[in-house]
N, C-alpha and C positions, 0 to 999 in steps of 0.2 A: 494734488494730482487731479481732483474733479476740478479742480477752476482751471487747470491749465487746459484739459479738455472741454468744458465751456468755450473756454475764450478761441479755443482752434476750432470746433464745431460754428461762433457765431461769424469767425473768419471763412471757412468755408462757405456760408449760407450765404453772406453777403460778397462775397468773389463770383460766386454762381449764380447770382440775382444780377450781378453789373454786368457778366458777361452775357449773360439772358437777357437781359432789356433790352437792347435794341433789336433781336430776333421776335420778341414778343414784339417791337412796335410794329418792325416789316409784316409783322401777321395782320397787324393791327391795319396797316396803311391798306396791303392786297386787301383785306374784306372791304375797306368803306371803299374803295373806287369798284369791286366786285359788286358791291352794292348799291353805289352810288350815294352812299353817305356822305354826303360835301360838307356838313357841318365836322364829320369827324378828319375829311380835307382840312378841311382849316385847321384844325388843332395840331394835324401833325405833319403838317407843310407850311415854313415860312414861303407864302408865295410873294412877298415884298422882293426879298433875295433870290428866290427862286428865278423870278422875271429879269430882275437885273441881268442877272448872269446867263441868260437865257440872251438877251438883249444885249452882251459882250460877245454872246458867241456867234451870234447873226453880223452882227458889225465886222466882224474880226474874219468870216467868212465872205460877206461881202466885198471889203477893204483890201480885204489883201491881194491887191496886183504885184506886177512883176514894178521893179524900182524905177523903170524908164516913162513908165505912165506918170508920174508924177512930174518929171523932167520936162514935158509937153507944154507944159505953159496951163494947164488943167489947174482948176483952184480944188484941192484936196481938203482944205479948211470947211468949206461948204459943202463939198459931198459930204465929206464923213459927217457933217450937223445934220445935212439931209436926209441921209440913210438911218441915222441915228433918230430922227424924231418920228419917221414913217414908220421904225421898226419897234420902236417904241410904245406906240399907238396900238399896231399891230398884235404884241405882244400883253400889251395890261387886257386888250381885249379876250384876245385869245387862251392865253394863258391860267385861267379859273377852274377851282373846283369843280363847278359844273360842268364847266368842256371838259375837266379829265374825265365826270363823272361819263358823261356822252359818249365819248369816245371809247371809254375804256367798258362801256354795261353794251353787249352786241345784241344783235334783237334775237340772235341765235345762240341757246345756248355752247351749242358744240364749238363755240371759238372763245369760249374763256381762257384758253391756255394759252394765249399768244405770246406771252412773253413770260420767261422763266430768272430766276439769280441765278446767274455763273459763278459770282464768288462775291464773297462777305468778310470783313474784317474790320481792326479795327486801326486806324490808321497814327491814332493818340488817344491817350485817355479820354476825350473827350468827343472823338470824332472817329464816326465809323463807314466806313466806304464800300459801297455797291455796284454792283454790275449786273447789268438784265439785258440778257438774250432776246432780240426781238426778232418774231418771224420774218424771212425776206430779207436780214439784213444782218452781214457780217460782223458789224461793230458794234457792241456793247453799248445801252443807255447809261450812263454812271451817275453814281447819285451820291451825297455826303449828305449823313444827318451829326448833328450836334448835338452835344447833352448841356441843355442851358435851364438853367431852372430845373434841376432835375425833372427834366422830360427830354427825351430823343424825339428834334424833329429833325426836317430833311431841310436843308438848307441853300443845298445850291445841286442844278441837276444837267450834267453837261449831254446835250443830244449829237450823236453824230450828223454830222453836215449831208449823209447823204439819206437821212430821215429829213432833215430841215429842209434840202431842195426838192424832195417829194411833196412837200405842202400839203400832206393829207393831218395835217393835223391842224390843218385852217379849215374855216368851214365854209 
């Protein structure tokens, strides 16, 4: 009877720890951009993938005209390579720990709260999905982190289109 409680006591413990870990990383992440910790950026932001994805969603914004543009005799081969490598540039630049850290550390305290989670889950064992509230803007930033090497990092983070046409997160 004590080992069957054991063993359901160290299932509990670790049920509660895997569903706790990625709340502890999200705490983790809001301090070092709170703080401007960019080394602690790095650890729990793949921005390799980050930017890509970031760089499909600019494209994909871009790109997507109505069907008849295409019909014009327009070479679409070269735009989408052209937009693609402007946006690309664009994006490895911009897209760094240090610019979240810039961005996100205001010279004011009184506006650290600008962006809130609306909702947290987990989408697969493996992967857990995020929504943050941003001031001024109706549509959710969404975020996936992944548990690879046992560690939850953020993996790919899709921005709404009507944050990415404001460009205030270019400098």
């Amino acid at each position: 009877m004590r080992i069957a409680r054991a063993i359901v006591a160290v299932l509990i413990l670790a049920g509660g720890s895997y569903v706790a870990y990625p709340f502890v990383t999200l705490y983790q992440l809001r301090t070092a951009v709170r703080d401007g910790d960019t080394a602690a950026l790095g650890k729990l932001i793949d921005w390799s993938s980050v930017r890509e994805g970031i760089k499909e969603d600019i494209c994909d914004l871009v790109l997507d005209e109505p069907g008849d543009t295409a019909k014009k005799g327009q070479l679409p081969a070269f735009g989408a390579s052209f937009v693609r490598g402007v946006t690309g540039n664009s994006v490895d630049r911009e897209f760094t720990a240090e610019r979240l850290a810039d961005i996100a550390h205001p010279a004011s305290p009184s506006t650290n709260d600008d962006a809130s989670i609306s909702w947290a889950f987990f989408a697969s064992p493996a992967r857990f999905s995020i929504a943050v509230s941003v001031i001024g803007h109706v549509e959710p930033v969404k975020a996936e982190m992944e548990l690879t090497g046992l560690r939850w990092r953020v993996r790919r983070i899709w921005i709404p289109a009507t944050i990415l046409q404001d460009g205030h997160w270019m400098a």
